[in-house]
MARVEX-797987 format. One line per 10 residues: for each residue x, y, z of C-alpha. Coordinates in Angstrom, 1 decimal, m for minus. Example, Ala and Ser with C-alpha at 12.3 -4.5 7.8 and 13.67 -1.06 7.14 Angstrom:
2
12.3 m4.5 7.8 | 13.7 m1.1 7.1
// end
This chain:
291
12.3 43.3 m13.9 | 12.4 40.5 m16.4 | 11.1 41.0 m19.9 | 7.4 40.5 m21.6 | 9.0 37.1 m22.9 | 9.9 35.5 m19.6 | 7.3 36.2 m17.9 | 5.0 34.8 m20.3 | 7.2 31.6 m20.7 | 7.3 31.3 m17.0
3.1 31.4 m17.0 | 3.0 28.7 m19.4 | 5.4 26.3 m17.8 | 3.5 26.9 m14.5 | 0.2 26.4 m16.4 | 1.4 23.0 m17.3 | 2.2 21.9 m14.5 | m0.6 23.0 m12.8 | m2.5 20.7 m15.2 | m0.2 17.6 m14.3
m1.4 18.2 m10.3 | m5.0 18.7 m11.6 | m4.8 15.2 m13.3 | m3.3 13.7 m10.7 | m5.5 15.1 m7.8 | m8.7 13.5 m10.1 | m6.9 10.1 m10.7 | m5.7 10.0 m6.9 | m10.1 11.2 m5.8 | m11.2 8.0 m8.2
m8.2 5.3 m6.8 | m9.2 6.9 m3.0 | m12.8 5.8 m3.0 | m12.0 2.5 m4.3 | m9.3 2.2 m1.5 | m11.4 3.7 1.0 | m14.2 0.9 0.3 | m11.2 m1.8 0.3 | m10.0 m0.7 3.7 | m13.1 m0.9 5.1
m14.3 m4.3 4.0 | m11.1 m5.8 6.6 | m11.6 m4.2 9.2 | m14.3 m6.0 10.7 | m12.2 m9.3 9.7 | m9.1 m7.9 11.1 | m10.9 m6.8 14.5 | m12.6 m10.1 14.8 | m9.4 m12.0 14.0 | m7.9 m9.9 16.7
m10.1 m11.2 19.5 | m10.5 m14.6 18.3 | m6.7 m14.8 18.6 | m6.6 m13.0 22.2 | m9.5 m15.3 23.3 | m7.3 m18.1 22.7 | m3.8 m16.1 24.1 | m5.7 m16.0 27.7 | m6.7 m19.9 27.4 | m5.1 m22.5 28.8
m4.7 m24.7 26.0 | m3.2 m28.1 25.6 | m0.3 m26.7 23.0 | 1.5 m23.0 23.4 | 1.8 m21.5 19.4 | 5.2 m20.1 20.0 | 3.6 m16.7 18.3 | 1.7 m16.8 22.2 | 4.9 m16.9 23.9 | 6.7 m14.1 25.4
10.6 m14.0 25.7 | 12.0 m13.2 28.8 | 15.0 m11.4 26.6 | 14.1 m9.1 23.6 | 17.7 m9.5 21.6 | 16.1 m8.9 18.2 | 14.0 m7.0 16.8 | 11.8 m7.0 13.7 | 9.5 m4.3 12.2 | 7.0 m4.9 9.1
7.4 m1.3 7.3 | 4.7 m0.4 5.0 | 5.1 2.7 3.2 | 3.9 3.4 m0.6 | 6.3 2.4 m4.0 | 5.7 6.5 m5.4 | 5.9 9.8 m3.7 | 4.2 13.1 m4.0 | 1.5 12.7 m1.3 | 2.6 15.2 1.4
4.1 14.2 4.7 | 2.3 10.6 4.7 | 5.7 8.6 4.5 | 8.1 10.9 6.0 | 5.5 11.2 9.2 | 5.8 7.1 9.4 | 10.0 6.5 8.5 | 10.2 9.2 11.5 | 8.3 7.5 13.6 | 10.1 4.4 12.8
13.3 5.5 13.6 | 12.5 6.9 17.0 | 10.9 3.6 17.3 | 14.6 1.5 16.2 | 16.5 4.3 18.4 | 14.4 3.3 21.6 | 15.1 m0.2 21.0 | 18.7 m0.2 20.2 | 19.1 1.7 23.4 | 17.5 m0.9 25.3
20.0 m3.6 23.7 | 18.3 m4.7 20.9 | 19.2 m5.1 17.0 | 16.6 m4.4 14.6 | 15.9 m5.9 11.1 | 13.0 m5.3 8.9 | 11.2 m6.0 5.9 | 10.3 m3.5 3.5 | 6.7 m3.4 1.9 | 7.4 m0.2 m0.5
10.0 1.3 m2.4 | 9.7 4.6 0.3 | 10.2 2.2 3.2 | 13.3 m0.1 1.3 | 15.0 3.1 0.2 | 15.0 4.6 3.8 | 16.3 1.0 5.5 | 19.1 1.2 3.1 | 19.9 4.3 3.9 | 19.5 3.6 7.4
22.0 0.7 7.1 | 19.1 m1.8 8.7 | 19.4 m5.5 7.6 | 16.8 m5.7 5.3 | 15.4 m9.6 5.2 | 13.0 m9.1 2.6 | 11.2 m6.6 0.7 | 8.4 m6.0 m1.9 | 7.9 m2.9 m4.0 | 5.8 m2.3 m6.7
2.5 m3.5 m5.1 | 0.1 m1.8 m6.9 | m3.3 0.1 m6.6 | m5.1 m3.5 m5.1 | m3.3 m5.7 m2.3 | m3.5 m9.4 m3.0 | m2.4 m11.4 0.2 | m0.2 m14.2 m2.2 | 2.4 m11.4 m2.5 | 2.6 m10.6 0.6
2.5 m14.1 2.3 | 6.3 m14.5 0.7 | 8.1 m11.5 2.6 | 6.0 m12.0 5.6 | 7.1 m15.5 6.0 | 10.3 m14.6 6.1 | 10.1 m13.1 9.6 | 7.7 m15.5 11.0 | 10.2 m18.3 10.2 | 12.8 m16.4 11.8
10.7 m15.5 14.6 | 9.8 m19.3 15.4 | 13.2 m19.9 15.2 | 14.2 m17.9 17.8 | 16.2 m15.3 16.0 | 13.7 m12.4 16.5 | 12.6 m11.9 19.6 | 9.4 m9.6 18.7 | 7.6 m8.1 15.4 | 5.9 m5.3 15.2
4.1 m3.7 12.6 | 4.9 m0.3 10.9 | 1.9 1.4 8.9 | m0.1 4.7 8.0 | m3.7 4.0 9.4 | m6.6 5.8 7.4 | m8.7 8.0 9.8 | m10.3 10.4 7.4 | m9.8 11.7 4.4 | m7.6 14.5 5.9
m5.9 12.8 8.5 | m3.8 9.4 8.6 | m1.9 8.6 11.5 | 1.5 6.7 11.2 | 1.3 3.6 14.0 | 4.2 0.9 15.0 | 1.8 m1.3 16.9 | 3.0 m4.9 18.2 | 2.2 m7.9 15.8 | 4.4 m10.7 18.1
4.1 m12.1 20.3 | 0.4 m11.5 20.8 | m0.6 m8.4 22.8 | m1.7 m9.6 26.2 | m3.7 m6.6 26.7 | m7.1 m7.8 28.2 | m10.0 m7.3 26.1 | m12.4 m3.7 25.5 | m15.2 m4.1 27.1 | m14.2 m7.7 29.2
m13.6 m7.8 32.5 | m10.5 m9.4 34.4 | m12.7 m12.4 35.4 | m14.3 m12.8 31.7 | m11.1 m12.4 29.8 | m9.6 m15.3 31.8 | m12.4 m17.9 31.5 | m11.9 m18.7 27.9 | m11.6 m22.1 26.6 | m11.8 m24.6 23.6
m12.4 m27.7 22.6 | m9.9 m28.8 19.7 | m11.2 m30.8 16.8 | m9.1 m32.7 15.2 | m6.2 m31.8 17.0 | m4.7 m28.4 19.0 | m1.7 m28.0 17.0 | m3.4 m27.8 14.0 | m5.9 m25.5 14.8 | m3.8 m23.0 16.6
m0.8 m22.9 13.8 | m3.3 m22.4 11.4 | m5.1 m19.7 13.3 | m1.5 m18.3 14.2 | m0.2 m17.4 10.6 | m4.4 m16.7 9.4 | m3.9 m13.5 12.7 | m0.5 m12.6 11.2 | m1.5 m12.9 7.1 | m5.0 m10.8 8.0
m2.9 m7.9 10.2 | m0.6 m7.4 7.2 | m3.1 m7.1 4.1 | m5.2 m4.5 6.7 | m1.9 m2.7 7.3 | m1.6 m2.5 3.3 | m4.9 m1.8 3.1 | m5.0 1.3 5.4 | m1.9 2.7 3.9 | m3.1 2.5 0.2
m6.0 4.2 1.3 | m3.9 6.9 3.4 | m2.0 7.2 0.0 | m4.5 7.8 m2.1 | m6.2 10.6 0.2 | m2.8 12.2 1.3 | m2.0 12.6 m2.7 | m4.9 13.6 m3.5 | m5.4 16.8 m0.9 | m1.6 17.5 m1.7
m2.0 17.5 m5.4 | m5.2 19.6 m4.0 | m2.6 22.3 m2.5 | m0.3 22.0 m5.7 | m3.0 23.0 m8.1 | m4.1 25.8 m5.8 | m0.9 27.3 m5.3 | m0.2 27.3 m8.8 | m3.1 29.2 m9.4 | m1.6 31.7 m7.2
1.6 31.5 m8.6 | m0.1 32.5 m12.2 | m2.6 35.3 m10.8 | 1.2 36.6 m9.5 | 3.0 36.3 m12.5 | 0.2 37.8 m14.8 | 0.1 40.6 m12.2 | 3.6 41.1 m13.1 | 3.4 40.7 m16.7 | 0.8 43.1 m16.7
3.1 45.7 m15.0 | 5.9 45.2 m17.1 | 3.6 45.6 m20.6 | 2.0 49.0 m19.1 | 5.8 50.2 m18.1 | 6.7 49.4 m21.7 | 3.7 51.1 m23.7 | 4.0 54.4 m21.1 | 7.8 54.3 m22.5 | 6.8 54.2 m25.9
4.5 56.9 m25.7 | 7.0 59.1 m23.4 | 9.4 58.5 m26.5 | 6.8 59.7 m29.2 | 6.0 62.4 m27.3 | 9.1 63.5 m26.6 | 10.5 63.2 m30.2 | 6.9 65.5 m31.3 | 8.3 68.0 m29.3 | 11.2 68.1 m30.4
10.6 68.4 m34.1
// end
């Protein structure tokens, strides 16, 4: 059994510790609620954006936004992963880069090369790893999204996607369902989902159409890159709110185990200090009769 000393050095340094993960959980319950209120405030511009843009997907207009325009040939690949700069939130990262790579494993299989960009230090470290051409990246984002960081690295694989050297995009993220649960999603961001509308029927879905003012091209490309910016800062948005509550319920856990850790060390210590003074007395005892 280890001596009076350790034991009580070990308490201490798990005492610490356990008021690190205290801290944290509190700064992590503060940042969440401000997340939580940011993530919600897209969503209803991110659903609406959605529908506008598959409105206009099932129209007949005069010009075809190449982001409408399916490939007969997927040859390339490119995924958006968004994962967090820090760690210690539990499984919320991990869950997602798994997901990911089933995701890159199914489409190398069916003959195509993936490439990605990186939103997160998590996300960049794992692509490396991976050996994955990385074709931009941005860590470091911060507690607050703002969309004129992110247009830079997103642009990158919209250009190459007009261009014709990726074939589709989809988006890699953590989406915030409760404060206990956040699901990791790879959901398709191009070419546009022709999935026909909730709630729409065949007939309804197919009878939109516009009138253009000033002109088609410019309304569409404008519309285009507004659907892809809007899906990216949700995606953030969502996963800096999944952070937030995934650190703060396993900083939660931390704290609580440490507690047990110390009830189980003290038990110990106890133990050990009664084993020692029933020595002692045996000892005095034993010399008395003696002498």
């Amino acid at each position: 059994m280890a001596g009076s000393k350790e034991i009580r050095i070990k308490i201490k340094s798990v005492q610490n510790t356990r008021k690190i993960t205290k801290a944290m959980e509190m700064v992590a319950a503060s940042k969440m609620r401000k997340a939580q209120e940011r993530m919600r405030a897209t969503r209803p511009y991110g659903d609406k954006i959605r529908k506008v843009a598959s409105h206009l997907a099932q129209a007949h207009p005069e010009y075809r936004h190449p982001f409408l325009v399916r490939r007969e040939q997927v040859q390339n690949v490119g995924v958006v992963v968004v994962t967090s700069d820090k760690g210690l939130c539990g499984g919320l990262n991990t869950n997602l880069l798994r997901l990911v790579t089933q995701s890159m494993k199914q489409w190398e299989d069916g003959g195509a090369r993936p490439q990605a960009v990186a939103i997160g230090n998590k996300g960049l470290g794992f692509l490396q790893r991976m050996g994955v051409p990385v074709v931009s990246q941005l860590v470091y984002l911060g507690d607050t999204p703002h969309l004129e960081r992110l247009i830079g690295p997103l642009k990158v694989m919209l250009d190459l996607y007009v261009e014709g050297k990726v074939d589709a995009v989809y988006l890699a993220y953590n989406r915030f369902v409760n404060t206990m649960k956040q699901e990791p999603v790879v959901e398709a961001l191009l070419p546009l989902p022709n999935k026909l509308l909730e709630g729409e029927t065949r007939q309804e879905a197919a009878a939109w159409d516009y009138i253009y003012e000033p002109d088609p091209r410019i309304v569409v490309d404008e519309l285009m890159v507004r659907y892809a910016e809007a899906l990216i800062y949700q995606a953030v948005a969502e996963n800096i709110a999944s952070e937030q509550s995934a650190r703060m319920v396993a900083m939660k856990a931390a704290s609580d185990n440490a507690g047990n850790v110390i009830d189980e060390l003290q038990l110990i210590y106890n133990k050990s200090r009664q084993a020692a003074i029933t020595k002692e007395l045996s000892e005095i005892v034993g010399g008395a009769a003696a002498v």
